[in-house]
C-alpha positions as CSV (number, residue, x, y, z in Angstrom):
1,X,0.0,0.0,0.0
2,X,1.2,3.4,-1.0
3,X,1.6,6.2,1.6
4,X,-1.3,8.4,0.2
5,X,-3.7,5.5,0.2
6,X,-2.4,4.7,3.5
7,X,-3.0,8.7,4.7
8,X,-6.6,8.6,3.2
9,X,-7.3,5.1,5.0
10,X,-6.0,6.7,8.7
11,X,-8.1,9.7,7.8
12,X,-11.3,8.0,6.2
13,X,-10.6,4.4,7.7
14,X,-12.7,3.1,11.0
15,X,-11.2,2.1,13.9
16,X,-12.0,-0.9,16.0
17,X,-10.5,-1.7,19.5
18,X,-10.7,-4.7,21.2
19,X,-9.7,-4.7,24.1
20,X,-8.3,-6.7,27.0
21,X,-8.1,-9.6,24.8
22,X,-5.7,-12.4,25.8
23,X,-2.9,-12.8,24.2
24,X,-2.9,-15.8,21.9
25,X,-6.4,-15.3,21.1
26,X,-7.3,-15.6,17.3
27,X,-8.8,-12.3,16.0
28,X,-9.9,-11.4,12.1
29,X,-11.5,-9.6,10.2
30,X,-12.9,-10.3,6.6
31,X,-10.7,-12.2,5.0
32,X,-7.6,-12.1,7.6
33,X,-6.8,-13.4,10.9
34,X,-4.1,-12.9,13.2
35,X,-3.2,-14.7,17.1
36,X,-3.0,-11.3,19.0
37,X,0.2,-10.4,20.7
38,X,0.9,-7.9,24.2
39,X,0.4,-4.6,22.5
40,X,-2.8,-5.6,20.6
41,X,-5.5,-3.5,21.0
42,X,-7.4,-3.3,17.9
43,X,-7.7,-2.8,14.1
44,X,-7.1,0.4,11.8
45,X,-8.1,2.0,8.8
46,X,-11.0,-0.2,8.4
47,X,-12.9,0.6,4.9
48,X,-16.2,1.9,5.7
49,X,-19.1,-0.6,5.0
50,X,-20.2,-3.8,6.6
51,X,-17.2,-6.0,7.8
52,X,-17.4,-9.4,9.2
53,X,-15.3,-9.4,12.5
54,X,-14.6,-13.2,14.1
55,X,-12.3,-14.3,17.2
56,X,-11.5,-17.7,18.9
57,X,-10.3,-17.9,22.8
58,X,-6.9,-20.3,22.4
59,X,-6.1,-22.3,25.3
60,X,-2.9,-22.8,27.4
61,X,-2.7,-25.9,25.8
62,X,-3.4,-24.7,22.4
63,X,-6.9,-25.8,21.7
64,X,-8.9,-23.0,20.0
65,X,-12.9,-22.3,21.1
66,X,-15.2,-22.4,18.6
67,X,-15.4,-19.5,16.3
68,X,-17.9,-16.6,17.1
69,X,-18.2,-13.4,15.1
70,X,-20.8,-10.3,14.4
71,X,-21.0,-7.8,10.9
72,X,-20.8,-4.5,11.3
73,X,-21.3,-1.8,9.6
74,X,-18.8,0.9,9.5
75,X,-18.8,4.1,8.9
76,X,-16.2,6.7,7.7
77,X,-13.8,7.7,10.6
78,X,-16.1,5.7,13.1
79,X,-14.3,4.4,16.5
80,X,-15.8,1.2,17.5
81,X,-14.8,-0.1,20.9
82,X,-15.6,-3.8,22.1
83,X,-13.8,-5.2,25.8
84,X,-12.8,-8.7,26.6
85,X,-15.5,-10.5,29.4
86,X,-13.2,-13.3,30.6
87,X,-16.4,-14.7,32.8
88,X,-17.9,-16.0,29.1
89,X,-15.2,-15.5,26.8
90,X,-16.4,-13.5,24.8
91,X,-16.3,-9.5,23.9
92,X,-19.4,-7.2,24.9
93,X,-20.2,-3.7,24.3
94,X,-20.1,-1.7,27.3
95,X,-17.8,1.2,26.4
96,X,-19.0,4.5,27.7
97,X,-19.4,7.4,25.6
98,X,-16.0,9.1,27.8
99,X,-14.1,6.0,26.8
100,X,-15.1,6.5,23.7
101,X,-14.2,9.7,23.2
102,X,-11.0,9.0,25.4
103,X,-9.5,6.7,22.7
104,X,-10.5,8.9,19.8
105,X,-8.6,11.7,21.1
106,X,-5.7,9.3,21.8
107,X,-5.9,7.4,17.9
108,X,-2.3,8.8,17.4
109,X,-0.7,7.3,20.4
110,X,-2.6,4.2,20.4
111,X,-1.5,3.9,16.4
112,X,1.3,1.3,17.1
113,X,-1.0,-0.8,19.3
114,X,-3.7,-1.0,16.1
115,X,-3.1,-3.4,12.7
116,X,-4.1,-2.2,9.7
117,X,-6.7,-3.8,7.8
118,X,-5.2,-5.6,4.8
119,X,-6.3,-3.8,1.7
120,X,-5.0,-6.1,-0.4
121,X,-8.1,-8.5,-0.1
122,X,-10.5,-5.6,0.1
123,X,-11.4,-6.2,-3.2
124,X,-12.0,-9.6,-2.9
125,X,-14.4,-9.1,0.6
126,X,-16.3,-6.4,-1.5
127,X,-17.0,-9.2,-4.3
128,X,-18.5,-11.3,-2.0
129,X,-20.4,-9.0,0.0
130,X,-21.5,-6.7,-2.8
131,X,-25.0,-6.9,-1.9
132,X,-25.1,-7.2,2.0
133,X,-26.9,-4.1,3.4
134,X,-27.9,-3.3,7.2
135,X,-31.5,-4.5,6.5
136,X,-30.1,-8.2,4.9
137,X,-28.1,-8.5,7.3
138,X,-30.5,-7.4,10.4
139,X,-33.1,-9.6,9.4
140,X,-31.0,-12.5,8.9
141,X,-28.6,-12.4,11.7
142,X,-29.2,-14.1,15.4
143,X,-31.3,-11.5,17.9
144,X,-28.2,-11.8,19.9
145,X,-26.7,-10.8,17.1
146,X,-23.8,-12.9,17.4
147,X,-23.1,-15.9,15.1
148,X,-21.0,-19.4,16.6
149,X,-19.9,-22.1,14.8
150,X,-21.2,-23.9,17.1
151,X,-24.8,-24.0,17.8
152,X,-26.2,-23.7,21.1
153,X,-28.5,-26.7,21.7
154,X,-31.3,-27.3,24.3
155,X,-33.8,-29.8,24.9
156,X,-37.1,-29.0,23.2
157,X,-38.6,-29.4,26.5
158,X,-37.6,-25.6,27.6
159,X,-39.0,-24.4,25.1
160,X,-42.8,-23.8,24.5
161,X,-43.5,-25.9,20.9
162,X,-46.3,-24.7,18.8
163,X,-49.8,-26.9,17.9
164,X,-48.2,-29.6,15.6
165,X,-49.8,-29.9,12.1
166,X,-51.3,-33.8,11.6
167,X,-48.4,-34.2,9.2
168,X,-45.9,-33.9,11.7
169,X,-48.0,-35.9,14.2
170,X,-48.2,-38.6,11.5
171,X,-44.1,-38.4,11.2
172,X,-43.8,-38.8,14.7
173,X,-45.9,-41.9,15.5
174,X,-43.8,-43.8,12.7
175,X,-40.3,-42.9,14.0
176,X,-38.5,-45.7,15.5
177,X,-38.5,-46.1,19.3
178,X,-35.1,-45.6,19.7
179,X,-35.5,-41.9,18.4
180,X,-38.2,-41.5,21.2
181,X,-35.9,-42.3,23.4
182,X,-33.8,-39.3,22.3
183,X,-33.8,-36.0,23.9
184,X,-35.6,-33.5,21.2
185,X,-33.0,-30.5,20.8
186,X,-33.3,-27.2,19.2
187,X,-30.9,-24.3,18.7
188,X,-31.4,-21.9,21.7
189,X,-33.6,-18.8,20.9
190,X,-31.9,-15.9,20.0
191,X,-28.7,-17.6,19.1
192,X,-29.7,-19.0,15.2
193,X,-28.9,-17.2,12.4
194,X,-33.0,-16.2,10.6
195,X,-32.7,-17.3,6.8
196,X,-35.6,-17.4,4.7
197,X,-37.5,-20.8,5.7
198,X,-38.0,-22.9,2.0
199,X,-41.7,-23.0,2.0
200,X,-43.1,-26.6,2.7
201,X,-45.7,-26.5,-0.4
202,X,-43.6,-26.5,-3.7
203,X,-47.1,-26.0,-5.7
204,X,-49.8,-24.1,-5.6
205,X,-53.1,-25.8,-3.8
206,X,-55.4,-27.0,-6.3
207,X,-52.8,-27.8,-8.6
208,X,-53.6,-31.1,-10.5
209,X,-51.4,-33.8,-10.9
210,X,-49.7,-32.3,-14.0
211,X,-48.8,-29.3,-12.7
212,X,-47.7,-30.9,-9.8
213,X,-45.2,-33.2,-11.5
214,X,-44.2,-29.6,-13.5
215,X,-43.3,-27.9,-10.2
216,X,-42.1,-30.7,-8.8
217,X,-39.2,-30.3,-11.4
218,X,-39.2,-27.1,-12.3
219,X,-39.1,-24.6,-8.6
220,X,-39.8,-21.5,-10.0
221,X,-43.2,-21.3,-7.9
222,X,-40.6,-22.1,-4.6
223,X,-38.2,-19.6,-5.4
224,X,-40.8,-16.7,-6.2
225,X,-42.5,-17.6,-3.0
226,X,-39.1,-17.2,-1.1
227,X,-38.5,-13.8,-3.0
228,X,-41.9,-12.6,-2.2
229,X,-40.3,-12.6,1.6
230,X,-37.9,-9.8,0.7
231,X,-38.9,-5.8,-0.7
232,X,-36.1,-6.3,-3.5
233,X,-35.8,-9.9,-5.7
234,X,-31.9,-9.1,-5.5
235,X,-32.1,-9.2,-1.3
236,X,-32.4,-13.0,-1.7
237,X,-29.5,-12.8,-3.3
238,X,-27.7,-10.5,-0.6
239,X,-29.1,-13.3,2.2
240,X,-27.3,-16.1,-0.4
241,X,-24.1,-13.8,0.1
242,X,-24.4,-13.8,3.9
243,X,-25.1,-17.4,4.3
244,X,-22.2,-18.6,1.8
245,X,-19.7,-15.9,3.8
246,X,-21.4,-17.2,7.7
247,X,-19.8,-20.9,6.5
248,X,-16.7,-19.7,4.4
249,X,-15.3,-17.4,6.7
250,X,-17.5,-17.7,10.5
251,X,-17.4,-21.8,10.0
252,X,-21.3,-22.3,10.3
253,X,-22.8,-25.6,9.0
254,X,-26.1,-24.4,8.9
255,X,-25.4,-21.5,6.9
256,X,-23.7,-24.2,4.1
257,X,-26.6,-26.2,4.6
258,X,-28.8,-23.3,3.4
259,X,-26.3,-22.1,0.6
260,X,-26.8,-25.4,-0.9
261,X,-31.0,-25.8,-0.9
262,X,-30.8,-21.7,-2.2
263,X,-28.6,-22.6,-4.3
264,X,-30.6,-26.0,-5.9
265,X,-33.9,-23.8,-5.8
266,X,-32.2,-21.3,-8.0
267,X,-30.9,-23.8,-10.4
268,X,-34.2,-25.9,-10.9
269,X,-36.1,-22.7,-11.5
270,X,-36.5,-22.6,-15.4
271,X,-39.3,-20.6,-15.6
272,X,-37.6,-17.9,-13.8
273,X,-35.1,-17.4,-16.6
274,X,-38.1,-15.8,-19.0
275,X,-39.6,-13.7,-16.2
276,X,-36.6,-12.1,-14.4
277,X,-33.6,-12.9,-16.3
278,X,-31.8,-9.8,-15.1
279,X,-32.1,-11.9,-11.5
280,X,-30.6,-15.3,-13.0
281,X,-27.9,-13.0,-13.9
282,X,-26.9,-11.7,-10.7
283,X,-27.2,-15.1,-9.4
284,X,-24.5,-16.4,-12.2
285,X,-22.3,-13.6,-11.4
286,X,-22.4,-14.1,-7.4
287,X,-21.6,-18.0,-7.6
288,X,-19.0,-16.8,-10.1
289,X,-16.7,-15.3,-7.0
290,X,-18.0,-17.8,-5.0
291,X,-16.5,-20.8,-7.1
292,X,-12.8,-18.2,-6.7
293,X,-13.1,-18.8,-3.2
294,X,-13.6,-22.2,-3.0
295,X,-10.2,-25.2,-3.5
296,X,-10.5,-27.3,-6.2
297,X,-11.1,-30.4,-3.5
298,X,-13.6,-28.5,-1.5
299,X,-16.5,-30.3,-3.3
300,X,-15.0,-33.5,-3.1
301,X,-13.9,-33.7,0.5
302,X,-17.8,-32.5,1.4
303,X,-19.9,-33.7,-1.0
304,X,-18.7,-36.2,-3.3
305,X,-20.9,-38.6,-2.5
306,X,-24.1,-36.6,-4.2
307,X,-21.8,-34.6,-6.5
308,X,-24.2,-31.4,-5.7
309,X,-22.5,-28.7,-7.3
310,X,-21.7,-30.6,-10.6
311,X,-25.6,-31.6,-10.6
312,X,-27.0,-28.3,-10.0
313,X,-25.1,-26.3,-12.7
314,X,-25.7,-28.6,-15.3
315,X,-29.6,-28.5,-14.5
316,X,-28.6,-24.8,-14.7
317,X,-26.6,-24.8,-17.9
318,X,-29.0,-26.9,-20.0
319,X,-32.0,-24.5,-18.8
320,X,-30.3,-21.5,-20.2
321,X,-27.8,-22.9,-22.9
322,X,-30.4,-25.5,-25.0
323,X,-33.7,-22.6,-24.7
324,X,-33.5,-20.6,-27.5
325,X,-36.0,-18.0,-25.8
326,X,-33.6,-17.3,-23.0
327,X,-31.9,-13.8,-23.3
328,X,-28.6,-13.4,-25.0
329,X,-26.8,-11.5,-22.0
330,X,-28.0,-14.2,-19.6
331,X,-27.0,-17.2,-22.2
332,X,-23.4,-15.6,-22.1
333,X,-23.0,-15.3,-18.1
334,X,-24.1,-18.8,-18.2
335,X,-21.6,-19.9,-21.0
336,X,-18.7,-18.0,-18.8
337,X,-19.8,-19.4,-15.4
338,X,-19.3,-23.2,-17.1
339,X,-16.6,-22.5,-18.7
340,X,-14.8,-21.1,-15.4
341,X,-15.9,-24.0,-13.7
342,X,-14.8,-26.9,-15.7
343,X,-11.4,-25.1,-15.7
344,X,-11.7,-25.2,-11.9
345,X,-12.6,-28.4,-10.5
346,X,-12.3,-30.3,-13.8
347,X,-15.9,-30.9,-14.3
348,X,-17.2,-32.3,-17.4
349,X,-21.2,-31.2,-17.8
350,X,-21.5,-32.3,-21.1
351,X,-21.0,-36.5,-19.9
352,X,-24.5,-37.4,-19.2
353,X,-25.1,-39.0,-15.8
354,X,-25.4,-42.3,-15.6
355,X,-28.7,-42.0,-14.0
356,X,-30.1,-40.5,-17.1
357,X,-28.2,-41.9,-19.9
358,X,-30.2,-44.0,-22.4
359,X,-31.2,-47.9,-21.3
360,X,-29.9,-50.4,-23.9
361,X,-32.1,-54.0,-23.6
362,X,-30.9,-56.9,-25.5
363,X,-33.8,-58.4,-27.7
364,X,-33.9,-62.1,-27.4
365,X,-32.8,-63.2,-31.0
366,X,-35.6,-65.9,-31.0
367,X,-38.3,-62.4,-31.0
């Protein structure tokens, strides 16, 4: 970094202090993480906009606590102050307005003590979190407002359960005894991260057994239904962002878990393509720095054994690619995106599976 983009960042850049941390304890930001030494105290020249901010207590012994981490949105010159609580590990914000103030007045002293944010993957956060605004991210985000990698589990018992549908009853009196047996957990309230439930009913009601079999395949109606959640189409896309960034970088299973059923929703939806192209094409474009981000083995070591990704894109690619009505910028996004990716990971989405490849039968020669 040059010394006038390094002026303009002290002057424009937010400021984030952290303190009484322990020292060993595994701090980051964004894309970068660092074990924090005696004079640590915080993190400079912070671009402004929404950050994702992440630590992990480290034992004498080494061991490192699950990950827990917050967004927030910063703005220009802003002083954000968190402190250490050693009682729960964690940090809380209980800085006074005096402190505050204190510590601004003090940002040149206190300059050696601070790391600077590492522009050099600015870039790469801002591709990946392009979308993300303080309404996304509200909505989506734990009430507590905190996100672990772990999830905080109690017994269903605490916790009052609403009238279960007869459905649900039905899938209850045919589980095996041994799951009886089981305590009945649920995430603690306050604590899980809100994305956009995928609705139960994948077709309308009254649909006949046609259309059902249609939407069964094709989950346009699913997806609209999901969008219809959110003021803006592209804000399901902004909670797509969050949720692949929540596993990528803050180490949430959930938040992969629902990156992949967005993700297979947005794929299957062929009728989509016609009505809001400009949408498909956003979509294309996010998964394309998505796919940057991602090793070459990621897919395999996770989910080889049901191939998602490859699957999913070539549902995708033959949607757009083999429907002449589908619009020309969109078929082009979708021609780059599969090029990129066979590249990548060496997928080949012209081999038909083998679970759809013709069946040859022998004739009997006496017929």
């Amino acid at each position: 970094m040059d010394q006038k983009l390094a002026n303009k960042l002290f002057e424009e850049g937010a400021f984030l202090f952290l303190l009484g941390v322990p020292i060993g304890t595994e701090v980051g930001i964004d894309f970068n993480s660092w074990r924090t030494g005696e004079k640590f105290k915080g993190i400079k020249m912070i671009p402004p906009g929404i950050h994702y901010i992440y630590y992990s207590s480290v034992s004498k012994e080494g061991s490192v606590a699950p990950r827990t981490g917050f967004f927030y949105n910063f703005n220009k010159k802003e002083v954000v102050v968190r402190k250490w609580n050693p009682e729960i590990e964690d940090v809380i914000n209980n800085c006074t307005d005096d402190e505050r103030e204190s510590l601004k007045a003090n940002l040149k002293n206190l300059d050696q003590h601070l790391g600077p944010y590492p522009f050099d993957t600015w870039k790469k956060w801002m591709s990946l979190s392009s979308k993300l605004t303080t309404d996304v991210v509200g909505k989506v985000e734990p009430l507590q407002q905190k996100i672990s990698s772990v999830t905080e589990l109690i017994s269903s018992e605490d916790v009052p359960a609403p009238a279960e549908s007869p459905v649900k009853e039905k899938r209850i009196k045919r589980s095996n005894y041994e799951d009886e047996l089981l305590p009945h957990m649920q995430p603690k309230p306050g604590t899980a991260l809100n994305f956009t439930k995928v609705p139960v009913d994948f077709y309308p009601v009254g649909s006949s057994a046609m259309e059902i079999t249609k939407h069964s395949i094709d989950t346009s109606y699913l997806l609209e239904q999901m969008l219809s959640t959110w003021e803006r189409p592209n804000q399901m896309l902004a909670e797509l962002q969050m949720a692949f960034l929540c596993f990528l970088i803050g180490q949430v299973y959930s938040a992969f878990e629902h990156w992949k059923n967005v993700i297979r929703i947005f794929c299957f939806a062929d009728e989509i393509l016609l009505k809001n192209p400009s949408l498909i094409v956003e979509f294309i474009g996010d998964i394309y720095f998505q796919m940057q981000e991602v090793s070459p083995d990621f897919f395999v070591d996770i989910i080889s054994s049901e191939n998602f990704l490859i699957q999913t894109l070539r549902v995708l690619f033959g949607n757009i690619l083999e429907n002449d009505a589908v619009d020309s910028q969109l078929k082009r996004r979708a021609s780059q995106l599969k090029q990129f990716v066979t590249q990548r990971f060496q997928w080949d989405f012209d081999v038909e599976p083998n679970d759809e490849a013709p069946v040859l039968v022998e004739l009997d020669e006496s017929m």
